[in-house]
C-alpha positions as CSV (number, residue, x, y, z in Angstrom):
1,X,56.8,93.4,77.8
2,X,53.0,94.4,77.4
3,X,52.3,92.2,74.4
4,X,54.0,89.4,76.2
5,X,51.3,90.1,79.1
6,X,53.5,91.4,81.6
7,X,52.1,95.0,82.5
8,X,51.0,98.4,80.8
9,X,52.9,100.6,78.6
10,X,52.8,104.4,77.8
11,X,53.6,104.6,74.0
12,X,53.8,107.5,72.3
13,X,51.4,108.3,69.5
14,X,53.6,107.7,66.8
15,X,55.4,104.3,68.1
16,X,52.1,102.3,67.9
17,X,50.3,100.9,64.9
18,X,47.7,98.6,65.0
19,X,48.3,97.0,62.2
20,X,51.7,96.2,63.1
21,X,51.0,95.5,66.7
22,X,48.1,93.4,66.5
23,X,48.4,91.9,70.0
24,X,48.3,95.7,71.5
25,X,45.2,97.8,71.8
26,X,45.6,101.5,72.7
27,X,42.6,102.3,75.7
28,X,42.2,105.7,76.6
29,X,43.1,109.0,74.5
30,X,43.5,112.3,76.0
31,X,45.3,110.4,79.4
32,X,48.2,113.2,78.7
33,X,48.5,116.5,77.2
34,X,50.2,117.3,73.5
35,X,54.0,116.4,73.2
36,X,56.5,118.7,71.9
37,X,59.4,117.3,70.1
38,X,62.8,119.1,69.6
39,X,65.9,118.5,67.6
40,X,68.7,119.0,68.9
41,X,72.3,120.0,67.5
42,X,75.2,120.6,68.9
43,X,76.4,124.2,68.6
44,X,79.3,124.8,66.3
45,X,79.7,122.0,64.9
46,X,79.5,120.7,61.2
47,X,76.0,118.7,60.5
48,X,76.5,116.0,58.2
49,X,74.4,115.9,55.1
50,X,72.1,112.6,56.4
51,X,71.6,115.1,59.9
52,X,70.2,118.0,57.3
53,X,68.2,115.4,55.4
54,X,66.1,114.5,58.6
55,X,65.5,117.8,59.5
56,X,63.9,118.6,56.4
57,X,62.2,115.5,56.7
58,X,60.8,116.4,59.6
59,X,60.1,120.3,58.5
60,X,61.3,120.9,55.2
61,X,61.5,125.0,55.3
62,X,64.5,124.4,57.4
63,X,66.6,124.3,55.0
64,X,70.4,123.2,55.5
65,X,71.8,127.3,55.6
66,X,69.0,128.0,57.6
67,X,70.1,125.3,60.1
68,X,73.8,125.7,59.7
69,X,73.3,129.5,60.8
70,X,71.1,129.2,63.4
71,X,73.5,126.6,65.2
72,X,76.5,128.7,64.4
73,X,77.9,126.5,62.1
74,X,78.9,129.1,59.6
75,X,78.8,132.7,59.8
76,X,75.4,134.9,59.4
């Protein structure tokens, strides 16, 4: 809706490229504090090999035991 003129948007950080959204220009920095992001599992339950690849992706010391343990997926 913002690139086809019809208000403001807040985008996070990460969501916006200028390269690939030419018609958008970011106009202020510092508007709003740091975001935290979380992943979140469900406890118990059996993570799927594509779930464990992201969240190495995303910090790869977590290692799939590490995560399987701390959600209680298999026994410390």
């Amino acid at each position: 809706y913002v690139a086809l003129g019809l208000g403001l948007g807040i985008v996070a950080e990460v969501a916006f490229d200028p390269e690939c959204d030419p018609g958008l220009v970011k106009i202020a920095d510092g508007l709003f504090p740091t975001a935290t992001s979380y992943i979140a599992a469900p406890r118990g339950r059996f993570l799927p090999g594509y779930a464990h690849r992201f969240i190495e992706l995303c910090r790869p010391e977590l290692e799939a035991g590490i995560v399987s343990r701390a959600i209680g997926a298999v026994p410390t």
